[in-house]
C-alpha positions as CSV (number, residue, x, y, z in Angstrom):
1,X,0.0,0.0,0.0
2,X,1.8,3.3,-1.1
3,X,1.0,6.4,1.3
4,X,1.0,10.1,-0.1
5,X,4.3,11.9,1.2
6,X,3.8,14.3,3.9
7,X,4.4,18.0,2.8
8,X,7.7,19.2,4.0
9,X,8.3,22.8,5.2
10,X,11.3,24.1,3.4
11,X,13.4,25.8,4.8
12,X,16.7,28.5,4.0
13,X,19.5,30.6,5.3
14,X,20.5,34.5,4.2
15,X,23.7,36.3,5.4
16,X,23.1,40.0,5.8
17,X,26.8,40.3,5.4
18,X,28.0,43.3,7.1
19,X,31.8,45.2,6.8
20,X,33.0,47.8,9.2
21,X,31.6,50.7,7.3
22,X,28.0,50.0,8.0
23,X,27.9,48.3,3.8
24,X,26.0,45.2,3.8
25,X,26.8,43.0,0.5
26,X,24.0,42.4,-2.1
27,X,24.2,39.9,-5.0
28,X,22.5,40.0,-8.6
29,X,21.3,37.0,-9.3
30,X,21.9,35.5,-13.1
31,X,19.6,32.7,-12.8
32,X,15.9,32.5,-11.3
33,X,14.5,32.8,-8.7
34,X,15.6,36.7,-8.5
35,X,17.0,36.8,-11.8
36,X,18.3,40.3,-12.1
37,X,17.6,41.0,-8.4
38,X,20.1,42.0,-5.9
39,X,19.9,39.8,-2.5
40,X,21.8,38.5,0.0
41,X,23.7,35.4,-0.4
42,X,21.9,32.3,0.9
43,X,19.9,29.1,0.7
44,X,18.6,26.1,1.7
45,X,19.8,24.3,4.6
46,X,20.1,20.7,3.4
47,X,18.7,17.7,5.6
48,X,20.9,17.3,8.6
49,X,23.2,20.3,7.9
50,X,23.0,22.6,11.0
51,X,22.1,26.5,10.5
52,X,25.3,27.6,10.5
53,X,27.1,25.7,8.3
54,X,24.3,25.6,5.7
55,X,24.7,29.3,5.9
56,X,28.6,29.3,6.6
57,X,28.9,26.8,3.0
58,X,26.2,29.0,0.8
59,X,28.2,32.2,1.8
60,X,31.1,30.4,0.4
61,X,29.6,29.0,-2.4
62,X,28.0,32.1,-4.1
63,X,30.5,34.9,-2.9
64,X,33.8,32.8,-1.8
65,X,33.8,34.5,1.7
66,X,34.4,33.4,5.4
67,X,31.9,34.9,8.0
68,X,31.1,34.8,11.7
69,X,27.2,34.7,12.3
70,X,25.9,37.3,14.7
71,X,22.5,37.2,15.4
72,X,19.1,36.5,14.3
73,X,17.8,39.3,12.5
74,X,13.9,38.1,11.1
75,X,12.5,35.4,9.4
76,X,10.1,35.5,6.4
77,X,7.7,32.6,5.7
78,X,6.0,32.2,2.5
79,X,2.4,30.1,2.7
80,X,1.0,27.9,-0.2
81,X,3.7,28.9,-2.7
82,X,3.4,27.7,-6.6
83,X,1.6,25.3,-7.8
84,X,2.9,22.3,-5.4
85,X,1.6,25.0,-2.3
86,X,4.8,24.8,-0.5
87,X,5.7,26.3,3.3
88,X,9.1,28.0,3.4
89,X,10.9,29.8,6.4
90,X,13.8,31.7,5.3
91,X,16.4,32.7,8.0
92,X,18.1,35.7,7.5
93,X,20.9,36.2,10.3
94,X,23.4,39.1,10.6
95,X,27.2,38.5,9.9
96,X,30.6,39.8,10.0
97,X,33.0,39.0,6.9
98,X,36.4,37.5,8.1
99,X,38.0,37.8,4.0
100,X,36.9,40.1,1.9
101,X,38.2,39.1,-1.6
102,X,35.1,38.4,-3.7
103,X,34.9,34.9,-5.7
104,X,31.2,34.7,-7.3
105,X,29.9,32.2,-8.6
106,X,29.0,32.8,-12.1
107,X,26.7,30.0,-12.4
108,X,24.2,32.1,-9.8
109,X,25.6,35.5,-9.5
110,X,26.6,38.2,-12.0
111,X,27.6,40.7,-9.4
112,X,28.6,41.8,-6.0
113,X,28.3,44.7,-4.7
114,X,29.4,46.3,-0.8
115,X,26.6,49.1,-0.7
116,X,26.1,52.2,1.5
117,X,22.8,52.0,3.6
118,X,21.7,54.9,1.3
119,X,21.5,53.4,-1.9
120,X,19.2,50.3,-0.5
121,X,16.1,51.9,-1.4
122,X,16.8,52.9,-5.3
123,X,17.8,49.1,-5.5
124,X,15.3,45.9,-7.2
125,X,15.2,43.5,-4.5
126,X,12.7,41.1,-3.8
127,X,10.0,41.7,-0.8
128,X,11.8,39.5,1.9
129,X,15.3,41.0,1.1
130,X,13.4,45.1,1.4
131,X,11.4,43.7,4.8
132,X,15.1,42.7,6.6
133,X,16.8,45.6,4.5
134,X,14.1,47.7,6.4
135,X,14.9,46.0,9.9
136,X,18.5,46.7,9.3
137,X,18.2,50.0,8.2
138,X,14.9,52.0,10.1
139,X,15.7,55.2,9.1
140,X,15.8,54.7,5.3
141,X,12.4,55.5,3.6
142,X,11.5,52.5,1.2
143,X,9.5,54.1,-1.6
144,X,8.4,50.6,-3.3
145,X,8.1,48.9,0.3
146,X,5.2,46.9,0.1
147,X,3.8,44.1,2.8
148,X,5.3,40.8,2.6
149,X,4.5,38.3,0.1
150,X,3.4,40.7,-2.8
151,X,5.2,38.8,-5.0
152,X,6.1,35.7,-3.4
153,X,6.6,33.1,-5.8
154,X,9.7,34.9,-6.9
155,X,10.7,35.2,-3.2
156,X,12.1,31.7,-2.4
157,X,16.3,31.8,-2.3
158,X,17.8,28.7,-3.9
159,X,14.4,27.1,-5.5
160,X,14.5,27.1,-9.6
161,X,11.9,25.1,-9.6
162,X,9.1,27.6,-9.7
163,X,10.5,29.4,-13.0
């Protein structure tokens, strides 16, 4: 007798990478989901990997740094998401870069920038990435800050499988 798998919730890891002039580092992604978005580096946290090294290895896989995980800064959780009406949770924690010589990926990434708190809101980044961008940075005004989830199929770091 064959059973119908339970749903999983899915769930991934951002580094809001910080430097010691207040920059944080934002990514433009070359493939989906984001394509042609800047966020901040991350994914998912494969089964039995803890937190911090799925975040520690995704750090190093899409930018080629070494980081030191701070804190907690929010989490964003996506409902009923594509067709297949997945769950996600996506961590997004606060770091400090220990290297700073940038290696991207050029299978995910395009670019990566260290940018001043005061060009964050000019910038195309997805709803999750302006809601912790906003936590980070309260005294910015966000002209195209919208509540989360307005476009959340497009908001799920490290899933091509809903483009």
């Amino acid at each position: 007798m064959q059973t119908a798998l339970q749903k999983q919730i899915k769930t991934s890891v951002v580094a809001c990478i910080m430097d010691e002039k207040q920059r944080i580092l934002l990514t433009r992604r070359s493939i989906p989901p984001f394509f042609g978005q800047w966020v901040m580096p991350g994914g998912k946290i494969d089964h039995g990997e803890s937190i911090e090294c799925a975040l520690l290895r995704e750090v190093k896989e899409e930018v080629g740094l070494q980081v030191k995980i701070d804190q907690l800064v929010d989490i964003y959780e996506h409902l009923a998401i594509g067709h297949e009406k997945d769950h996600y949770i996506i961590l997004y924690y606060r770091a400090k870069a220990l290297t700073f010589e940038l290696k991207l990926n050029p299978d995910e990434l395009s670019e990566a920038i260290w940018f001043s708190h005061h060009q964050l809101p000019t910038l195309n980044v997805p709803p999750g990435c302006r809601q912790v961008l906003a936590h980070l940075f309260p005294e910015l005004i966000w002209p195209r800050l919208k509540p989360p989830g307005d476009n959340a199929d497009c908001e799920i770091p490290g899933d091509n499988s809903l483009h």
